[in-house]
Each structure stands twice: as structure tokens, then as C-alpha cells.
N, C-alpha and C positions, 0 to 999 in steps of 0.2 A: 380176659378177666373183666369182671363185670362189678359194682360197688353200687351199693342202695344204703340209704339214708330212711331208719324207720324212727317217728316221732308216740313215744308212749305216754300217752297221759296217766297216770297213775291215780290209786287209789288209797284206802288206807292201808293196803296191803300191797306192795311192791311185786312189779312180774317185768323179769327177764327173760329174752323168748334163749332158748335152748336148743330150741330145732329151728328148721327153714324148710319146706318144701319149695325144690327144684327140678322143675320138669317133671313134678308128678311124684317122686321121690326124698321122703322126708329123710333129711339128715343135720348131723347133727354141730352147732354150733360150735367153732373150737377160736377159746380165747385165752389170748396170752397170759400165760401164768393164770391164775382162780377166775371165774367168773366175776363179772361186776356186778357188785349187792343192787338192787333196785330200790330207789326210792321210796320211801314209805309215806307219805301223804297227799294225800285229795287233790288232784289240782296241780302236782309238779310235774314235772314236765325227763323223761329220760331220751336220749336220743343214742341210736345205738347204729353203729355203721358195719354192715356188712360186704365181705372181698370173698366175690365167689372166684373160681377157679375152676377148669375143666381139667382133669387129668387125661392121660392118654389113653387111658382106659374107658373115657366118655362118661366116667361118675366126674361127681364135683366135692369139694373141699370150700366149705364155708367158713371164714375166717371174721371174728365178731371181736368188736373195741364198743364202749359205753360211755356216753359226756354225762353224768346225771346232775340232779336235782338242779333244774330251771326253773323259772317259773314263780 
């Protein structure tokens, strides 16, 4: 299990990342219950932590949580 720490500066339009490519292989973010809204202005700050996982099968399962608006 592996966990990355992605810091999003936002704009005036808010972007939560939905995919992650690993190992070459874009898949796809899964978070508990609805996605987290992304911040909507200039300058704030979203911090989004991702829990990859290796199945036995050698794909992975990317597991995504959101701290927003910092900043």
C-alpha cells in the first residue's frame, strides 16, 4: 500500500483529479461516499490524499479523501 499527498492550487474554477495513472494505467479514483466539491477560487489551496493498493491480480485500486479550501 502506497499513500501520496497531492497539493491543488485552484482557480476560479475548481478541479478534482478523478483518475490517477499508475504504472502506465489510468484508473480511476474511488471516494467514500460522492466526490469532494473542489474549491472554487484563485489562490485556495485543495489537498487530496491518495491509498493506492495492489490487488492480486497486479491492477491497483486508488482510494481518494479531500481537505479543501486552504489558503
Amino acid at each position: 500500500m502506497t499513500t501520496i499527498n497531492v497539493m491543488v492550487t485552484q482557480g476560479a474554477v475548481g478541479y478534482a483529479p478523478s483518475i490517477l495513472k499508475v504504472n502506465g494505467v489510468v484508473t480511476a479514483t474511488k471516494y467514500s461516499g460522492t466526490a469532494p466539491t473542489a474549491t472554487s477560487g484563485a489562490g485556495k489551496i485543495d489537498i487530496y490524499t491518495f491509498t493506492l493498493m495492489r490487488t492480486p491480480s497486479s491492477s491497483w485500486n486508488v482510494f481518494g479523501t479531500g481537505s479543501l479550501n486552504f489558503g
